[in-house]
MMTF fields as JSON, N, C-alpha, C and O atoms, coordinates in Angstrom:
{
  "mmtfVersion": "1.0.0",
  "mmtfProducer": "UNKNOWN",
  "numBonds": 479,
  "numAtoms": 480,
  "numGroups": 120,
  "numChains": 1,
  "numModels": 1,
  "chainsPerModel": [1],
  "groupsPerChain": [120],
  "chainIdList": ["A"],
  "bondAtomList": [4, 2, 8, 6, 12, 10, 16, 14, 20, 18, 24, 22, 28, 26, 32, 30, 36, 34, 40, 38, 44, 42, 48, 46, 52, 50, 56, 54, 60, 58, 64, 62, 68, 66, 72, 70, 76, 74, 80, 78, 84, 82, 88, 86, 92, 90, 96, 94, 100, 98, 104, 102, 108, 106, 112, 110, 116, 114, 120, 118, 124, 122, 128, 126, 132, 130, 136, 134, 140, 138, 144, 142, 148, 146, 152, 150, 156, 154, 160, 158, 164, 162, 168, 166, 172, 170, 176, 174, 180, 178, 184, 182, 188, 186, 192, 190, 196, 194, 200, 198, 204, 202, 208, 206, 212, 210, 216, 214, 220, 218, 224, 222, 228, 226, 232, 230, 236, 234, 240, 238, 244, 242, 248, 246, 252, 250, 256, 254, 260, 258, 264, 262, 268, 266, 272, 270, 276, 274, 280, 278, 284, 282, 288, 286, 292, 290, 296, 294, 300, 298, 304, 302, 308, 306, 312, 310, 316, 314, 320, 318, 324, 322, 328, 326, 332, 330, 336, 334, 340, 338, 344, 342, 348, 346, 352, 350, 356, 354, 360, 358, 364, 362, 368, 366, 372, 370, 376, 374, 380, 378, 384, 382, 388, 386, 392, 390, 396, 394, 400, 398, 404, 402, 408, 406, 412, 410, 416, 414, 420, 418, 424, 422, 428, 426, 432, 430, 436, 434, 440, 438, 444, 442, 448, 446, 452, 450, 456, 454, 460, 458, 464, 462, 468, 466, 472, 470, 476, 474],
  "bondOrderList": [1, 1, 1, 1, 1, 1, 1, 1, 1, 1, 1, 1, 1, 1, 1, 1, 1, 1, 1, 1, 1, 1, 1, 1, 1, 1, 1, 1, 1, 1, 1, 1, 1, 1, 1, 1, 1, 1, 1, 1, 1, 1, 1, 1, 1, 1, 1, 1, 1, 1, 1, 1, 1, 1, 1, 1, 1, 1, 1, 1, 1, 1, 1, 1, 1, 1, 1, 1, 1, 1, 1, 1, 1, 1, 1, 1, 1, 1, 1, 1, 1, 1, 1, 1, 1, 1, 1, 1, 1, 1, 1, 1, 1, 1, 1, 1, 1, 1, 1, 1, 1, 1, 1, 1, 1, 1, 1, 1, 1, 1, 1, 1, 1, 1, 1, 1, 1, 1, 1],
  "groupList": [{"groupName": "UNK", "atomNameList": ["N", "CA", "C", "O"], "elementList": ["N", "C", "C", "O"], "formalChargeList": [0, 0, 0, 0], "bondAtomList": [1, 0, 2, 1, 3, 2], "bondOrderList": [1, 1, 2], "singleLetterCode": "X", "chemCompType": "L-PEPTIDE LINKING"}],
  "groupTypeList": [0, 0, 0, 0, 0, 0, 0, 0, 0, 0, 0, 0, 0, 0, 0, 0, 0, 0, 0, 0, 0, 0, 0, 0, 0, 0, 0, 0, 0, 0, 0, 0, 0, 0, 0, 0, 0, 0, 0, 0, 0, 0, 0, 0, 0, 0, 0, 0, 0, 0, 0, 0, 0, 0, 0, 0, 0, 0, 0, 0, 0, 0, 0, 0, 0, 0, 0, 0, 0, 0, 0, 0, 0, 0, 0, 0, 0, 0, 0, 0, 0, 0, 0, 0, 0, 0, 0, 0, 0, 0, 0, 0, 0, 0, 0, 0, 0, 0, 0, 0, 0, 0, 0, 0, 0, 0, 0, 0, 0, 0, 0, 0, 0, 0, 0, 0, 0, 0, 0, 0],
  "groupIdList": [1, 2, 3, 4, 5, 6, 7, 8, 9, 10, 11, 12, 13, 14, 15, 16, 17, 18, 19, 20, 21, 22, 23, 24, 25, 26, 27, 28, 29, 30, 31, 32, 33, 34, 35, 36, 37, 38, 39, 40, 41, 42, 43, 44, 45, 46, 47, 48, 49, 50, 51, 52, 53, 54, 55, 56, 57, 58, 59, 60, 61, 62, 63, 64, 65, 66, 67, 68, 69, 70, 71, 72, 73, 74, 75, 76, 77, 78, 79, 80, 81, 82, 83, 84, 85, 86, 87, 88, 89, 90, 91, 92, 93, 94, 95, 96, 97, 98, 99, 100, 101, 102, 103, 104, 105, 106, 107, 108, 109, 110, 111, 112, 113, 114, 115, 116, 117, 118, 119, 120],
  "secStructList": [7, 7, 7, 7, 7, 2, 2, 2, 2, 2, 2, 2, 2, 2, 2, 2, 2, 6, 6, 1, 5, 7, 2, 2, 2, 2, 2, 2, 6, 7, 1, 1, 7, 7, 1, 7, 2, 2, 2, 2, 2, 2, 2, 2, 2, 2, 2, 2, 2, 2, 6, 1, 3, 3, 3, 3, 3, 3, 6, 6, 3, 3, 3, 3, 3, 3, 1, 1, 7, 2, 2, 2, 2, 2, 2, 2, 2, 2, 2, 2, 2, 2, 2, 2, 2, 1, 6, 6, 7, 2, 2, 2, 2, 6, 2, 2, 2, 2, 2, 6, 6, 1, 7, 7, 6, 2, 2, 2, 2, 2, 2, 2, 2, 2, 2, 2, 2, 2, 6, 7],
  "xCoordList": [0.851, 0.0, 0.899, 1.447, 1.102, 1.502, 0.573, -0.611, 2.069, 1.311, 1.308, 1.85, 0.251, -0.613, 0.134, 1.198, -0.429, 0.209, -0.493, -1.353, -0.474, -1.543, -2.827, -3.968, -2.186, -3.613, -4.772, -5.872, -3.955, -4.711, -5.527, -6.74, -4.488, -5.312, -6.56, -7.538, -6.297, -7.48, -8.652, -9.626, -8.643, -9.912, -10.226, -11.293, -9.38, -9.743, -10.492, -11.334, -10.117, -10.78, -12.332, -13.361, -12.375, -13.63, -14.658, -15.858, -14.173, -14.392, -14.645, -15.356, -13.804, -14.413, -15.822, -16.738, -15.8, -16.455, -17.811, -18.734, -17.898, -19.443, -19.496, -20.596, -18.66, -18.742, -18.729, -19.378, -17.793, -18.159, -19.102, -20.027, -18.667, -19.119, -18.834, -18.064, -19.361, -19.244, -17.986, -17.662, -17.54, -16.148, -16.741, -16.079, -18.318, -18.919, -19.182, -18.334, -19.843, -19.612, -18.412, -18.213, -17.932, -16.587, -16.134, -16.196, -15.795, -15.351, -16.368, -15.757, -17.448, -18.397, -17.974, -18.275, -17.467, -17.835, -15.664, -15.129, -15.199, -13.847, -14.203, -14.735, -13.525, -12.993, -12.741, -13.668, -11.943, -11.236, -12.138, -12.194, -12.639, -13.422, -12.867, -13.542, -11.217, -10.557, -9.86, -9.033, -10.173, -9.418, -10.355, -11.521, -9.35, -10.142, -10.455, -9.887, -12.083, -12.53, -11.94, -12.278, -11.075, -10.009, -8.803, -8.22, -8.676, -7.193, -8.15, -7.413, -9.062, -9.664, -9.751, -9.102, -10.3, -10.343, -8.993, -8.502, -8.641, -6.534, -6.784, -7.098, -6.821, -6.458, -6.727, -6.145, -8.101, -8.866, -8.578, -8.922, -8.176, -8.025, -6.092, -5.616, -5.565, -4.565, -4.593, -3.998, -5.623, -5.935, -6.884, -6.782, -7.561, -7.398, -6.669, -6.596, -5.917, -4.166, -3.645, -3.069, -3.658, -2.804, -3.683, -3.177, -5.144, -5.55, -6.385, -7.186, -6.49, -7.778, -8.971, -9.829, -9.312, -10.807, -10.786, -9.986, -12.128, -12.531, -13.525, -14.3, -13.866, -14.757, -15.869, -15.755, -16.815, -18.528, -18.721, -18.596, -19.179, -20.069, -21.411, -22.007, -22.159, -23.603, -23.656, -23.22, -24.259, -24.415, -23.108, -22.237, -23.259, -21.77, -20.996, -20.107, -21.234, -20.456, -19.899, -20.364, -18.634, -18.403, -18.124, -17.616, -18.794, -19.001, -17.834, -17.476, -16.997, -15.774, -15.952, -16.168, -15.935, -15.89, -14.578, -13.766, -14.666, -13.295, -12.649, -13.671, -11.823, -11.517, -10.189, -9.366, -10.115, -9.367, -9.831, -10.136, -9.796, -10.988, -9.75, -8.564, -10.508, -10.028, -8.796, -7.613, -9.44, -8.647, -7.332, -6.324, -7.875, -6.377, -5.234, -4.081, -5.897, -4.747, -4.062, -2.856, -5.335, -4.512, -3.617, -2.515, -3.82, -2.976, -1.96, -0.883, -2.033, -0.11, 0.424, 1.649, -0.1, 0.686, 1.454, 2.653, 0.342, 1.246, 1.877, 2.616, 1.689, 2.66, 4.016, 5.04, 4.013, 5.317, 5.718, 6.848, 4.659, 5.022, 5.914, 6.973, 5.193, 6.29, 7.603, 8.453, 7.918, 8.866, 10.107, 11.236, 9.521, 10.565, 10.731, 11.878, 10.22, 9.999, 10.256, 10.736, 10.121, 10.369, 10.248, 9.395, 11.692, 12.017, 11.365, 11.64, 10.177, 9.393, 8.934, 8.838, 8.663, 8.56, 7.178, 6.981, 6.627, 4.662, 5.371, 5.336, 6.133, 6.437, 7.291, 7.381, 7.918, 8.885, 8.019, 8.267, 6.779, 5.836, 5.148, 4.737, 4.79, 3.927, 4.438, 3.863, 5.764, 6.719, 7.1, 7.47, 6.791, 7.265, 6.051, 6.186, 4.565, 3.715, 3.18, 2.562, 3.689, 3.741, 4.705, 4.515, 6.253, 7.061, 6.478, 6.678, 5.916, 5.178, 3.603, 2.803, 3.356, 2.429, 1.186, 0.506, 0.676, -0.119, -1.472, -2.675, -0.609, -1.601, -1.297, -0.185, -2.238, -2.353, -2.427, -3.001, -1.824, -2.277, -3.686, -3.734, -4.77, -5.834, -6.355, -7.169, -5.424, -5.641, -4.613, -4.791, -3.607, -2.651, -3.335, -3.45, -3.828, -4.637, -5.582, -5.545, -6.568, -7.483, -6.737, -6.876, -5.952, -5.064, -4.707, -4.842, -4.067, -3.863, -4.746, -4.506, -6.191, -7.342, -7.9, -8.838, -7.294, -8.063, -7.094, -7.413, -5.374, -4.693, -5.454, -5.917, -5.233, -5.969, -6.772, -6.477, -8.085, -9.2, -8.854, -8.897, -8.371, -7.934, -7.347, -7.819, -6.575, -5.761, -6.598, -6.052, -7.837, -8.478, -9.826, -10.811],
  "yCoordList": [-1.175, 0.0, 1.24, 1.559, 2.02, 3.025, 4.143, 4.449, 4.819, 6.325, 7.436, 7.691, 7.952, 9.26, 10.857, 11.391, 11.019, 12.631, 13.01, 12.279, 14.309, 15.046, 15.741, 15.926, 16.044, 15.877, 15.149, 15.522, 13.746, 12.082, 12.236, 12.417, 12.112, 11.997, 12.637, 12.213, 13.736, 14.329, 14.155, 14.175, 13.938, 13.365, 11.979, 11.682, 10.703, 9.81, 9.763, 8.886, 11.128, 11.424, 11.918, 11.445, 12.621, 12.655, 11.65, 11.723, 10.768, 9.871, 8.358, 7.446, 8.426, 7.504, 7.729, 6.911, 9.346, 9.59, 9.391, 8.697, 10.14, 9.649, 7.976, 7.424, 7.461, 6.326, 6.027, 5.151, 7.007, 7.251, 8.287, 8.734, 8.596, 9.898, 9.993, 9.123, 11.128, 11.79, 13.036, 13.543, 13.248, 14.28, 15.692, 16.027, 16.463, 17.348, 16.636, 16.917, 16.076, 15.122, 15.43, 16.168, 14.483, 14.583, 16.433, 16.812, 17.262, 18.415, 19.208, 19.727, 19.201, 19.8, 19.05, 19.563, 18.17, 17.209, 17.793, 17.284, 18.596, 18.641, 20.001, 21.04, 19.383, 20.621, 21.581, 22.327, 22.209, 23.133, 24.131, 25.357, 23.295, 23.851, 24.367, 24.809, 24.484, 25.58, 24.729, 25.298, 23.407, 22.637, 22.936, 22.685, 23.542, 23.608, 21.994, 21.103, 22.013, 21.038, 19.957, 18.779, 20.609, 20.218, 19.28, 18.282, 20.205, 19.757, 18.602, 17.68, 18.576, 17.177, 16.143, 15.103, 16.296, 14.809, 14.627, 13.525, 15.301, 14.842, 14.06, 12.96, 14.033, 13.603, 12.142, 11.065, 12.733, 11.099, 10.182, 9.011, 10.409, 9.547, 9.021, 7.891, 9.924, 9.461, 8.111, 7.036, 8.693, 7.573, 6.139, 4.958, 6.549, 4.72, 4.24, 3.098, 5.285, 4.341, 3.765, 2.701, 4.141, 3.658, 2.549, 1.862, 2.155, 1.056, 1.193, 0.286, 2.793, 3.081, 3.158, 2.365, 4.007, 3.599, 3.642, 3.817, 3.375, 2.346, 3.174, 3.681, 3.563, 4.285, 3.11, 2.204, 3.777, 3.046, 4.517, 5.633, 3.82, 4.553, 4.84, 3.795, 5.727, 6.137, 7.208, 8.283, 7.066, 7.909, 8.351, 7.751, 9.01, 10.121, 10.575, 11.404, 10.112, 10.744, 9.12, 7.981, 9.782, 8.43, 8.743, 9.538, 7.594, 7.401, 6.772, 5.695, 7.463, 6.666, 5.717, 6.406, 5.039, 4.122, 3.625, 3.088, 4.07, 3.258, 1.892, 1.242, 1.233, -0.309, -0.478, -1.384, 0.491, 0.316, 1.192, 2.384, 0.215, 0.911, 1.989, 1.812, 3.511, 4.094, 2.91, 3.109, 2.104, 1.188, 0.289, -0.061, 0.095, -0.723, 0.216, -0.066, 1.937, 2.759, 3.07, 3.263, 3.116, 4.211, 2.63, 2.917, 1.458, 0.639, 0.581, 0.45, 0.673, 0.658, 2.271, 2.317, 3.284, 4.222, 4.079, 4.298, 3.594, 3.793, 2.839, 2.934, 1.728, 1.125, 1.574, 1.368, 2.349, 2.539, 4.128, 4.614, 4.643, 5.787, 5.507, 6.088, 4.371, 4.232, 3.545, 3.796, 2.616, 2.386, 3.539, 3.576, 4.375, 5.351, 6.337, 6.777, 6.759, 8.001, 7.189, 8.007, 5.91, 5.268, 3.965, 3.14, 3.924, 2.444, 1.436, 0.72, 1.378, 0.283, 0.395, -0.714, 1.259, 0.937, 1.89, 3.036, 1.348, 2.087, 2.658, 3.864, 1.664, 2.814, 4.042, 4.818, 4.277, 5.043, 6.421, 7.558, 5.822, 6.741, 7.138, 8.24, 6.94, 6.923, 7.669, 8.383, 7.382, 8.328, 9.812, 10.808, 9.423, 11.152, 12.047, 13.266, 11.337, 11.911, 12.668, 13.731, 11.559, 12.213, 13.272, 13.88, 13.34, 14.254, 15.9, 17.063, 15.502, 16.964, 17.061, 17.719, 16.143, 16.492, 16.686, 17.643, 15.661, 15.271, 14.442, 14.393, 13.862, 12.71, 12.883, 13.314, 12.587, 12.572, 11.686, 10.702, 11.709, 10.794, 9.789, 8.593, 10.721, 9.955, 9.091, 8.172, 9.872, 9.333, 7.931, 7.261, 7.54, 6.587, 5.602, 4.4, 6.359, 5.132, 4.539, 3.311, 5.055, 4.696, 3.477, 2.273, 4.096, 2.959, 2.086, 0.973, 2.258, 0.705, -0.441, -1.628, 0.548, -0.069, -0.82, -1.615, -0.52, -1.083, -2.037, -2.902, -1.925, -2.879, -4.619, -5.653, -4.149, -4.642, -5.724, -6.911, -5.146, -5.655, -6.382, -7.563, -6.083, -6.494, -8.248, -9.144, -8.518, -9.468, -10.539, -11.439, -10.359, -11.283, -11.436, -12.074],
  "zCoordList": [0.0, 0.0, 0.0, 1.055, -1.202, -0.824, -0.159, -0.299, 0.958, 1.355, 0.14, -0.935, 1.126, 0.478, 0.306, 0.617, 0.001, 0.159, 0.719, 1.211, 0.917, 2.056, 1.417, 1.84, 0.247, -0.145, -0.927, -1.334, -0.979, -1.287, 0.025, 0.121, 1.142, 2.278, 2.649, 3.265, 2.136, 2.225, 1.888, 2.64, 0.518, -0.264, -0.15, -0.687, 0.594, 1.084, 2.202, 2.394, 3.38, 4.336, 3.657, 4.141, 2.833, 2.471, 1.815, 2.081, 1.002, 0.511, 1.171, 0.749, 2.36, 3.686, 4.174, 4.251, 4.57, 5.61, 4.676, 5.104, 3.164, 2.439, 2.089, 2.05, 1.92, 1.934, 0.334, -0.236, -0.282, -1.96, -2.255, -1.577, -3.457, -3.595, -4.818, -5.224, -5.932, -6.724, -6.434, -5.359, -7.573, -7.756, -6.584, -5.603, -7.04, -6.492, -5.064, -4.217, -4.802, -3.791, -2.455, -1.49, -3.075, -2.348, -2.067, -0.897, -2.931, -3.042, -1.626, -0.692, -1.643, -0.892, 0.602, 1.68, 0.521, 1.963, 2.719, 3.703, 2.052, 2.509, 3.063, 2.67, 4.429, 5.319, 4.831, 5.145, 4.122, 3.967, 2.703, 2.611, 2.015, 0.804, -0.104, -1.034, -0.114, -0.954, -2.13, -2.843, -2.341, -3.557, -4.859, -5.164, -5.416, -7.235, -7.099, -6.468, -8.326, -8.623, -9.847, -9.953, -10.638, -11.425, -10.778, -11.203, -9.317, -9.121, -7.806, -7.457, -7.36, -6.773, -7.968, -7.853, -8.795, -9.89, -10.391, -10.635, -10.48, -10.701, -9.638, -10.094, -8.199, -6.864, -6.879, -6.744, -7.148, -7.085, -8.365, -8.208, -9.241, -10.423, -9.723, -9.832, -9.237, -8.719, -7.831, -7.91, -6.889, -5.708, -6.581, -6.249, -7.459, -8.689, -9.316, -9.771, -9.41, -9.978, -8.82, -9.047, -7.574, -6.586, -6.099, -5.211, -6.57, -5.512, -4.837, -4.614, -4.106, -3.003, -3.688, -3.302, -4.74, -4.603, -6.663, -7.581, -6.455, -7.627, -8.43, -7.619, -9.785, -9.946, -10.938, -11.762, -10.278, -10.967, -11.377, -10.873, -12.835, -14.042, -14.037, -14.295, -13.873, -13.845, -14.642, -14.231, -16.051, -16.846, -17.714, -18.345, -17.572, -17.964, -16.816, -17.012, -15.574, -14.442, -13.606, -13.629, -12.885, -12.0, -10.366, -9.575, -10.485, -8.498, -7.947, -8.423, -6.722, -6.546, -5.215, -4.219, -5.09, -3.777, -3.7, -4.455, -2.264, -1.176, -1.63, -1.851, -1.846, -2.115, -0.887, -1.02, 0.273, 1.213, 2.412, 2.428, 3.47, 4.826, 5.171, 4.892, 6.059, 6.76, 7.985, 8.262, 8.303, 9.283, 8.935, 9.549, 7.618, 6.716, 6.716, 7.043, 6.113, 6.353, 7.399, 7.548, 8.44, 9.513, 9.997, 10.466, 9.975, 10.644, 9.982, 10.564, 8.372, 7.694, 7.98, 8.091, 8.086, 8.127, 9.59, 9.765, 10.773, 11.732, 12.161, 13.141, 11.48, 11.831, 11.314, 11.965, 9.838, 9.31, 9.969, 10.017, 10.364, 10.943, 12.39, 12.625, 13.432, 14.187, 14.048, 14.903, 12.979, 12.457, 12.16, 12.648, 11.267, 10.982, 12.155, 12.08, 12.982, 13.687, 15.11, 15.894, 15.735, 17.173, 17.043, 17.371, 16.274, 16.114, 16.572, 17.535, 15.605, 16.067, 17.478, 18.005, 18.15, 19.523, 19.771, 19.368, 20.271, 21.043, 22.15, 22.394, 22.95, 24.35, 24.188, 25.138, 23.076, 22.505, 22.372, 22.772, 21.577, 21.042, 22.005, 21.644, 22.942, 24.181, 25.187, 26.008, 25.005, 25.757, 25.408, 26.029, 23.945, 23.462, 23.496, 23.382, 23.69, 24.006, 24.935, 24.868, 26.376, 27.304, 28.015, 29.068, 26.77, 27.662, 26.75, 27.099, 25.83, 25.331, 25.514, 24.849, 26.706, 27.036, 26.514, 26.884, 25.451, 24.684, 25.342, 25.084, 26.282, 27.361, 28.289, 28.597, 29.072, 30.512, 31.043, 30.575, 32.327, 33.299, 33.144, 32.855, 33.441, 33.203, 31.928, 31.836, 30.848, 29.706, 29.498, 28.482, 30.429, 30.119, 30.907, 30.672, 31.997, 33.153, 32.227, 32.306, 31.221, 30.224, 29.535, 29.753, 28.692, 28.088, 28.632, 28.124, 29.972, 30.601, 31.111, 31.33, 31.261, 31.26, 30.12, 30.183, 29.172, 27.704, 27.269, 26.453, 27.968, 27.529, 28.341, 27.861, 29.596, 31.096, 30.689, 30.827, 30.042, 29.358, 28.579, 28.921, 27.235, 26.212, 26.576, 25.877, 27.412, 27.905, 28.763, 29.402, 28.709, 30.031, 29.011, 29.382]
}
């Protein structure tokens, strides 16, 4: 699976969240609102060369659907994200969170609660 660029990501984020969509579609459903509609269908015809989503034909227009879950991604990016950035390591990452203060206490007690769980 290759990664995205940031602004693949983007329109995958949009394109998750409708669950597929049309080019107008999609464009209306992004945060930011400021991507020419030109330079979104570049995006997305990008993201069917790469694999993520798939376009269905209706009429003269095409509908793009997802062919890779929000969850498939976010699990290869971070896994390769902690790879490159904390050598492979969660406590590495967990650690750099908490020395900039990202999480809290109560929020690690959470986590250890869900590891806790998780195990029994």
């Amino acid at each position: 699976m290759e990664k995205l660029t940031l602004q693949e990501e983007e329109a995958m984020l949009s394109i998750w969240q409708l669950n597929g969509g049309f080019v107008r579609e999609i464009l209306e459903n992004l945060k930011d609102g400021q991507m020419p509609y030109t330079t979104l269908a570049s995006t997305i015809r990008n993201l069917e060369k790469k694999g993520y989503v798939k376009a269905v034909k209706y009429a003269n227009a095409k509908r793009y659907e997802p062919m890779v879950s929000a969850e498939e991604y976010k699990a290869k990016f971070m896994n390769s994200f902690v790879g490159d950035y904390f050598k492979n390591s969660y406590k590495e990452m967990v650690s750099f969170f908490v020395k900039e203060e990202k999480l809290s206490s109560e929020e690690l007690e959470e986590i250890m609660s869900m590891i806790k769980n998780q195990k029994s």
